[in-house]
N, C-alpha and C positions, 0 to 999 in steps of 0.2 A: 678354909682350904688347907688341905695336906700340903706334905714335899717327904722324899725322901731323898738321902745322898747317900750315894752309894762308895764306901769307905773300908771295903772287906780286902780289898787285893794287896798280893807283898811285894808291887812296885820292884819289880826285879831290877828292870835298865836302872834305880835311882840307885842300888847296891855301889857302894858299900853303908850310903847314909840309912837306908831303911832295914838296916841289918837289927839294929837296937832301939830305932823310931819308927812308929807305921808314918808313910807316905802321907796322910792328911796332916801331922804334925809336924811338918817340914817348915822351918820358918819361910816366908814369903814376905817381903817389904814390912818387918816389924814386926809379923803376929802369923800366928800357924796358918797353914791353907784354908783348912777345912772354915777355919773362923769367917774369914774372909763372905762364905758361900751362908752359912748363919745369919750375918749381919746383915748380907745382902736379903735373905728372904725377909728376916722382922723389917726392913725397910719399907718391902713389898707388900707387907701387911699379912705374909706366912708366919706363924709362929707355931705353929703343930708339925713337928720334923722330926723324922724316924732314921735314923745313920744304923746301919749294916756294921757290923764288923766281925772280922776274920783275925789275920793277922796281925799279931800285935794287941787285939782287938783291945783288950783291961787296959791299956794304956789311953785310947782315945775314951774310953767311956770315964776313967778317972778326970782326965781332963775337961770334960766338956759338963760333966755330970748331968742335971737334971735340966738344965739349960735356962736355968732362973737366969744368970747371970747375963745371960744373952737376950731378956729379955722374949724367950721361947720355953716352950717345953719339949723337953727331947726326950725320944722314948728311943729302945736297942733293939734290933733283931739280930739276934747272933745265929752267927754260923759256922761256927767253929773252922780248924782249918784241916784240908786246905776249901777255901771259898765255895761259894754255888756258882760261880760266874754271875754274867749282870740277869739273864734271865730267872737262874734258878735262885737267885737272892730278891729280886722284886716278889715273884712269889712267893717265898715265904714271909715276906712281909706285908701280903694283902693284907691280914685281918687283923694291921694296924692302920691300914692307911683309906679305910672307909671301901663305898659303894660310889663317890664322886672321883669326875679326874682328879687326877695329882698331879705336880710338879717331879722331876725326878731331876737330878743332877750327878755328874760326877766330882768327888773330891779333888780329883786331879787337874780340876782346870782351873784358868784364872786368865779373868777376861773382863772389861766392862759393858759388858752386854744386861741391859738392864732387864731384872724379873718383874719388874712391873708390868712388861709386856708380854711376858709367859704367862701370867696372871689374868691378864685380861684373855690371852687365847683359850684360858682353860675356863675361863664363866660362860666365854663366848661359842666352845667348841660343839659343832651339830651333833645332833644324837647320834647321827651313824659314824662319826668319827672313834677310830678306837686311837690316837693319837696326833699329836703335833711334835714336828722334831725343826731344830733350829740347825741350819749347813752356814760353813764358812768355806770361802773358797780351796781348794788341794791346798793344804802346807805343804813343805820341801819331805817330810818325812811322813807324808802319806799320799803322791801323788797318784796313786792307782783311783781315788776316792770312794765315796759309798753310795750317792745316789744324786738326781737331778732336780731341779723344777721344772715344771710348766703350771706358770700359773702361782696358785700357790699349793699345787698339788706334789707330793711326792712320786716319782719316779726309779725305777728299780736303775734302768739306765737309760742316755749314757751314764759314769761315773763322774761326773762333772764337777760334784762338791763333797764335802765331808762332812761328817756329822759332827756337831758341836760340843755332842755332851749334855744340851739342855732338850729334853723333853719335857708336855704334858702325854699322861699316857691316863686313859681308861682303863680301870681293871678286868673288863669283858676280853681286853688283849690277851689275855693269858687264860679264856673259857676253853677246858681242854687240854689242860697244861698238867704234870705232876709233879709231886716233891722231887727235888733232886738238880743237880749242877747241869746247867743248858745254854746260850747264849741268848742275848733278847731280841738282836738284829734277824735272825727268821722270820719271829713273830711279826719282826713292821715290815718284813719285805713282804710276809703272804699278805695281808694288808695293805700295802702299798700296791698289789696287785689288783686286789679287789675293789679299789679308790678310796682306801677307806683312811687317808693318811696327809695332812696335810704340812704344810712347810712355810718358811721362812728362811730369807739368805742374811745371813749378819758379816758386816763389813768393817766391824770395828775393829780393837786392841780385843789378843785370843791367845793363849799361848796354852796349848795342851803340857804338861811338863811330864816329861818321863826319864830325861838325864841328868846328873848332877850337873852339867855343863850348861843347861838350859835354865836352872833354878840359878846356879852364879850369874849367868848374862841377866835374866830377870830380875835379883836384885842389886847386880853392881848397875843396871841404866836405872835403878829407882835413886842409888844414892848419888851417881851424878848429876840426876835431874833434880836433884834438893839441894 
């Protein structure tokens, strides 16, 4: 099984830290973000993982390199800047990331939401499914949210929950799609229209990080609680 993390964007709200660092190399409780999301998939039993980059981009691929060290292999889709967004960057990364679902994640988060069970939604996912997406309930800074359950069905509304960040996605989501900068949430709303989208609510520890403020609170409550 694939994964890709998506690692291209210049993390504006983090400025002024990702002025001279891209956003996944942001230290987090001891070790860069992105790593965090690496160690989590070899866990999983992913070890074939394709990172995006944009901005900054030579600085994560020196870092990470070939991904021996992590126990993976990592392979690059560059996109030069400024980015594709998350849609027009998963597609140009299809024809690395096979004809089976993939995991797809964003760099940006950090959560103990286990991918072992992303893992099993994607061996387990129906063929008419062209994705699974994982919601956590409105955070304070995104309470409008992006979509509901029933069931374990996705839902366009009400906006009940938000998206997590972690998907599996089918590549047939993007049958119809062209080169070029798009967003990916279309593709699962029209999908989520036609049922073809299923879900999961996660309840656990989730912190999307997008301010310098949010990266301090998350590692000063790591070094109090040590």
């Amino acid at each position: 099984m694939k994964a890709m993390i998506l690692a291209a964007g210049r993390g504006e709200r983090m400025r002024p830290l990702t002025d001279a660092l891209p956003k996944p190399l942001l230290p987090v409780r001891g070790r860069p973000l992105i790593e965090w999301h690496i160690a989590a998939l070899v866990a999983a039993g992913v070890d074939d993982i394709v990172v995006n980059l944009g901005w900054l981009g030579n600085a994560i691929r020196e870092h990470l390199g070939d991904g021996a060290r992590f126990n993976a292999g990592i392979r690059y889709s560059e996109e030069g800047w400024p980015a594709l967004e998350t849609g027009g960057g998963v597609f140009r990364a299809l024809p690395l990331l096979g004809t089976d679902p993939f995991l797809l994640l964003s760099a940006d988060i950090h959560a103990d939401y286990s991918l072992a069970s992303l893992v099993a939604q994607a061996r387990a996912m129906p063929a008419g499914d062209l994705a699974h997406l994982v919601l956590v309930p409105n955070p304070a800074h995104h309470p409008q949210g992006d979509f509901s359950l029933q069931g374990a069905r996705i839902l366009n509304s009400p906006r009940a929950l938000t998206f997590a960040n972690y998907s599996v996605l089918r590549p047939q989501l993007f049958d119809g799609c062209r080169k070029g900068t798009f967003p990916i949430a279309p593709l699962w709303r029209a999908a989520a229209d036609a049922g073809r989208v299923s879900g999961e609510l996660f309840t656990g520890s989730w912190c999307n990080l997008g301010t310098p403020d949010q990266l301090r609170e998350l590692n000063t409550s790591h070094t109090e609680s040590t």
